[in-house]
C-alpha positions as CSV (number, residue, x, y, z in Angstrom):
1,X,0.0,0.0,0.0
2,X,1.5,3.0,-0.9
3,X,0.9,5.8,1.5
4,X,1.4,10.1,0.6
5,X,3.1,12.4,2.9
6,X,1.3,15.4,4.4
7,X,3.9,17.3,2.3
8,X,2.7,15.6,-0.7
9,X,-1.4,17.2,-0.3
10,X,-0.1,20.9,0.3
11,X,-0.7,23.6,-2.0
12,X,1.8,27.0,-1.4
13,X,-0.2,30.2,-1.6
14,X,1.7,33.5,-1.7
15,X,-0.2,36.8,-0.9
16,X,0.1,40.0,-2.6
17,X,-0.9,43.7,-1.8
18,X,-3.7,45.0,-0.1
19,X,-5.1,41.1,0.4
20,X,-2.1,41.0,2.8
21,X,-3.7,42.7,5.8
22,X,-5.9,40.0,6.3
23,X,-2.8,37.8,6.9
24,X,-1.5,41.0,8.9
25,X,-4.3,40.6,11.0
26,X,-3.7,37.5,12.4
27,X,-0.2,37.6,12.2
28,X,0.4,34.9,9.3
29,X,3.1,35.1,7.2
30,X,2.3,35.8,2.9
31,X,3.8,32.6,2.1
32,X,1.6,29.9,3.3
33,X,1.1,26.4,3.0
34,X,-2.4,24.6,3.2
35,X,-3.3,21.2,2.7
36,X,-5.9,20.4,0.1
37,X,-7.8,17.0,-0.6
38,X,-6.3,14.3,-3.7
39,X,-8.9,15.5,-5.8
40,X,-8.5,19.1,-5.2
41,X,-10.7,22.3,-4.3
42,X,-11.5,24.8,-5.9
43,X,-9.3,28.2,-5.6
44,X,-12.4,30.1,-4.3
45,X,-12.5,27.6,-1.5
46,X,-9.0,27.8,-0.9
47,X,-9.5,31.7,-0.3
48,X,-12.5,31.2,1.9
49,X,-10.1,29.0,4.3
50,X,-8.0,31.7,4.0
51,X,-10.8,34.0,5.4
52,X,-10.3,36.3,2.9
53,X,-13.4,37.6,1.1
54,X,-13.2,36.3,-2.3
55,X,-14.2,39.5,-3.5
56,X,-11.9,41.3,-2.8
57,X,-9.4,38.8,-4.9
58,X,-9.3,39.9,-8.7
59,X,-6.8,37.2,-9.8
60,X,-6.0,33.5,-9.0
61,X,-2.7,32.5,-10.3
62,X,-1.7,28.5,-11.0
63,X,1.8,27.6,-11.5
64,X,2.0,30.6,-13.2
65,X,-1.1,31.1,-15.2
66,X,-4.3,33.2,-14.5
67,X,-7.1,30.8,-13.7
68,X,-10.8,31.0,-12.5
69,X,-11.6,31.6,-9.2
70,X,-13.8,28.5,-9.4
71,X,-11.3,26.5,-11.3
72,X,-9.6,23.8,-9.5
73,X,-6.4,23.5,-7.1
74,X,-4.8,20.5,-6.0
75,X,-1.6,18.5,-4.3
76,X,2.1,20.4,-5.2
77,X,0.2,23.5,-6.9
78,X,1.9,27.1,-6.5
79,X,-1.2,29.6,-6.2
80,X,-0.8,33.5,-6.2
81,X,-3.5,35.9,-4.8
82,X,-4.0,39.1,-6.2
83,X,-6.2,41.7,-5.5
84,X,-7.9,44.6,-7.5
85,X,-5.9,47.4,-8.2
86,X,-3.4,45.7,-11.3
87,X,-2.9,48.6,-13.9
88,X,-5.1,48.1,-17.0
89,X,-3.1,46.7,-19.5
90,X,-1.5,43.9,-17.4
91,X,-5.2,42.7,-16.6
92,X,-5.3,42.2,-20.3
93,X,-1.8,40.8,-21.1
94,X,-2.0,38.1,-17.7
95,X,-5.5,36.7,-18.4
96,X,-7.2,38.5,-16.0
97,X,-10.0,40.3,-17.3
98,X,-11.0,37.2,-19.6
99,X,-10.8,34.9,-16.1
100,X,-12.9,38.1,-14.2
101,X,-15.5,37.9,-17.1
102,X,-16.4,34.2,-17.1
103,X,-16.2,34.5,-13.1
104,X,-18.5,37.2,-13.4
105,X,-20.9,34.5,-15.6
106,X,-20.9,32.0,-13.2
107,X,-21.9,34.4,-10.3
108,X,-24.6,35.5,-12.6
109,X,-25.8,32.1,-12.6
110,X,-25.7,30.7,-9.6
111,X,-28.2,34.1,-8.5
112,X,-30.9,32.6,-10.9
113,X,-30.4,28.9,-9.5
């Protein structure tokens, strides 16, 4: 039987700008490390553990790429948190204001559910 370490279901999460005072508050350092389930969860799940308020994040970053806030997470992932505030045209260039549109879709839908 073939057993995982701890180290193994951890994804590392680094915190940027004004999202930091929430870590601030509770005296947490910006580079954290938090175990996630095999299967994953999904980044806007990650940043309610976090007790952050997910609106106040405008960009999820996966091992380097701009993802959805409801796209998935899992075991050895490197996740960034940005909030809002990144100058126009990097929004653009990065992904982010494609990813903020189809999170924005999602929200949408989940009010008429």
């Amino acid at each position: 039987m073939v057993t995982k370490d701890k180290e193994d279901q951890t994804v590392s999460i680094h915190i940027f700008g004004f999202l930091r005072r929430h870590l601030d508050e509770r005296g947490l350092p910006y580079v954290l490390t938090e175990t996630v389930p095999d299967k994953g969860m999904s980044a806007y799940e990650l940043v309610e553990r976090l007790l952050i308020p997910p609106k106040e994040v405008e960009a999820v970053f996966k091992n380097g790429q701009v993802i959805n806030i409801y796209d998935l997470v899992g075991p050895g992932d490197r996740v960034a948190l940005l909030p809002h505030g990144t100058p126009g045209p990097y929004r653009f260039f990065l992904g982010m204001d494609r990813e903020n549109r189809e999170r924005a879709k999602r929200e949408a839908g989940k009010e008429l559910s």
